[in-house]
C-alpha positions, 0 to 999 in steps of 0.5 A, a space after each residue: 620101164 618107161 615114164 617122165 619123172 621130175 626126178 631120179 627119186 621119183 623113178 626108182 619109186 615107180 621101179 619098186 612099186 612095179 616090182 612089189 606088184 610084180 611079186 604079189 602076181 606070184 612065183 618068179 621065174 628064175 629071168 625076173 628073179 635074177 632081174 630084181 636081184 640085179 635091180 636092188 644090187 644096183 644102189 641103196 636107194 633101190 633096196 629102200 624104196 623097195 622096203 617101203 613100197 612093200 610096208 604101205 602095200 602090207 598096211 594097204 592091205 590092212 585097211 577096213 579088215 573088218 568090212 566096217 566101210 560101206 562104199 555105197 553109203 560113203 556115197 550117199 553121204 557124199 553127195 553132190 561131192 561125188 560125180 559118178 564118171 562110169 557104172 560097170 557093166 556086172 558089180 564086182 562081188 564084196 571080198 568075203 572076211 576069208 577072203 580077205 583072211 587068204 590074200 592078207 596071209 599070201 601078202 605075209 608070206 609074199 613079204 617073207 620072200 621079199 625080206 628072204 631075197 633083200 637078205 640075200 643081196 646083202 649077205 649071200 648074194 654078192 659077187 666080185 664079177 658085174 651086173 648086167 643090164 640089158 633092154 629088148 626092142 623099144 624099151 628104155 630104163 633109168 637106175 641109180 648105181 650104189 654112189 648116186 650115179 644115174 644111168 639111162 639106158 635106151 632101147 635095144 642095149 646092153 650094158 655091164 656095171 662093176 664098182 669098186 671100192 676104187 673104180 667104177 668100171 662100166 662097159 657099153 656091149 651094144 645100143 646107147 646110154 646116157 651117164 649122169 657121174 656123181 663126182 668122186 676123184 678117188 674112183 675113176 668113173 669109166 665107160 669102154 665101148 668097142 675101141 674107146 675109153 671115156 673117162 669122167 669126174 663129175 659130168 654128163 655124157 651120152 654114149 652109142 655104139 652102132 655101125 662100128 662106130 661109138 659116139 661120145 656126147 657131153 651134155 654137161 662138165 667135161 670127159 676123156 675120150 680115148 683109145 682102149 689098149 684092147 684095140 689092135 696097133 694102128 698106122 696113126 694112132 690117135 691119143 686121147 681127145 678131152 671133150 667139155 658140154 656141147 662137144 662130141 667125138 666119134 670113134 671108127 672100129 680101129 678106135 681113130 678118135 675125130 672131133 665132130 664139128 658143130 654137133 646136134 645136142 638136141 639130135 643126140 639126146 632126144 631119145 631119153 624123151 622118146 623122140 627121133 629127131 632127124 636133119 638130112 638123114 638119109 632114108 634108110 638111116 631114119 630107117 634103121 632108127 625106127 626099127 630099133 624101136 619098134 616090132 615094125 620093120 622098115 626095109 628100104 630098097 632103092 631110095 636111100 639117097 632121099 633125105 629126111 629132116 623131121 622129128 618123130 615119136 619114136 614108138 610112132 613108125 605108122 606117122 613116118 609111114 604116113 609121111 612117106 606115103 605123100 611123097 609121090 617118088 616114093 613106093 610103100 608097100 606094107 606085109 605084116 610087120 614089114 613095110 617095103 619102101 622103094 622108088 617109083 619106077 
């Protein structure tokens, strides 16, 4: 799911909402049921408003039960109040009592199946291992974990979540997050992605996985980074690195943790708003970024010393296309849902 929302409340509506309609479609299959099994484990709050996007959905359903309300008098009524934006082409036939007698009943039971499944996360559901999130190509989530923490979680990752009543335990398995960590000194707040532990109290902090690599990125308050004991002994091992707001490290395969000098808060962060901001990236690093969101693949062949300073829609490739096609050193040859792009011979 994506959207911009004035805050974290605001999204978790949006999700419930979604996942009322998703179920009034009908049956889920067993992918989407272990998804919202999974979505209403995550916190409380999921589970609340989930309830109660199902009640105003049930009494919705309820209004004018009796056919009382006739639309095209409350127009006339109306007035100049009313401005007609569009006419449809074939009116839409009025719901017959029975009609209304039938979707009013599946909505119940719907409602049953719902409480049915709530019931099962509380009592029967639970379980000691982790709750695993994942999203495909160019989709992105935000969800509450149960002590008001907020992940955002971007395209292409995976990502798993086990609380405690003594940790909080989170481990990135591939592509980037970005945590917003309710203090609580008492349950360690810890994300391991390949060779790195990041550990934090109280803060904001971005985490990506790529290339071997795992980039840590505070936003806000401070973090640990340090090496995970799982990462085989090094020549010169390196110990742990504490990073506040506005700083970042970068961690290789082996797990060797480098402060990044002068790091771009702007660049590393630009993907919650679904922007890719790029400043003397090479070609087929912008590339590859495209590609992470997109069905549209970019391949470059021979031009990868070319630079790129630009910002972009990340779900926009046809504009960086479009960018690259003015640069007369530059070949762009396009095959279905592949552009080729190479140095004019």
């Amino acid at each position: 799911m994506t959207g911009s929302y004035d805050n974290a409340r605001q999204a978790i509506q949006a999700e419930a909402a979604d996942w009322v309609l998703t179920l009034e479609d009908g049956a889920l299959d067993w992918v989407t049921r272990e998804r919202l099994l999974a979505w209403l484990k995550a916190s409380p709050a999921h589970i609340d408003e989930f309830l109660l996007a199902s009640a105003v959905w049930r009494e919705l359903d309820g209004i004018d039960a009796d056919e009382q309300v006739v639309v095209d008098q409350l127009l006339v009524e109306a007035g100049d109040n009313v401005v007609t934006l569009s006419k449809p082409a074939s009116p839409e036939p009025a719901l017959s009592g029975q009609r209304r007698r039938w979707l009013h009943a599946t909505w119940v039971s719907g409602l049953a199946a719902t409480m049915a499944i709530v019931a099962f996360v509380f009592f029967s559901g639970r379980h000691d291992g982790p709750i695993h999130y994942e999203t495909g190509t160019g989709q992105q989530t935000l969800f509450t974990l149960s002590d008001g923490s907020i992940v955002h979680l971007n395209t292409q990752s995976a990502l798993e979540v086990e609380m405690t009543a003594s940790s909080r335990e989170l481990a990135l398995l591939s592509g980037e997050a970005m945590f917003e960590v309710v203090k609580d000194p008492a349950r360690p707040f810890r994300v391991t992605a390949g060779g790195v532990i990041v550990e934090a109290v109280g803060t904001a902090f971005n985490v990506y996985r790529h290339d071997g690599q795992v980039q840590v990125t505070v936003v806000e308050g401070e973090v640990s980074v340090a090496q995970a004991a799982t990462v085989p002994v090094i020549t010169s091992p390196t110990g742990p690195v504490r990073l506040s707001a506005g700083q970042e490290a970068i961690s290789n395969a082996s797990g060797e943790i480098a402060q990044v000098e002068a790091p771009d808060l702007e660049k590393r962060t630009a993907w919650r708003e679904q922007r890719l901001v790029f400043r003397e990236d090479s070609l087929s690093d912008v590339a590859a970024e495209f590609n992470r969101y997109n069905a549209l693949q970019i391949v470059v062949e021979d031009a990868a010393t070319r630079r790129i300073t630009a910002t972009f829609d990340a779900h926009d490739p046809q504009s960086f296309i479009a960018f690259l096609e003015r640069d007369t050193g530059l070949s762009v040859r396009r095959y279905g849902k592949t552009v080729e792009v190479g140095v004019v011979e």
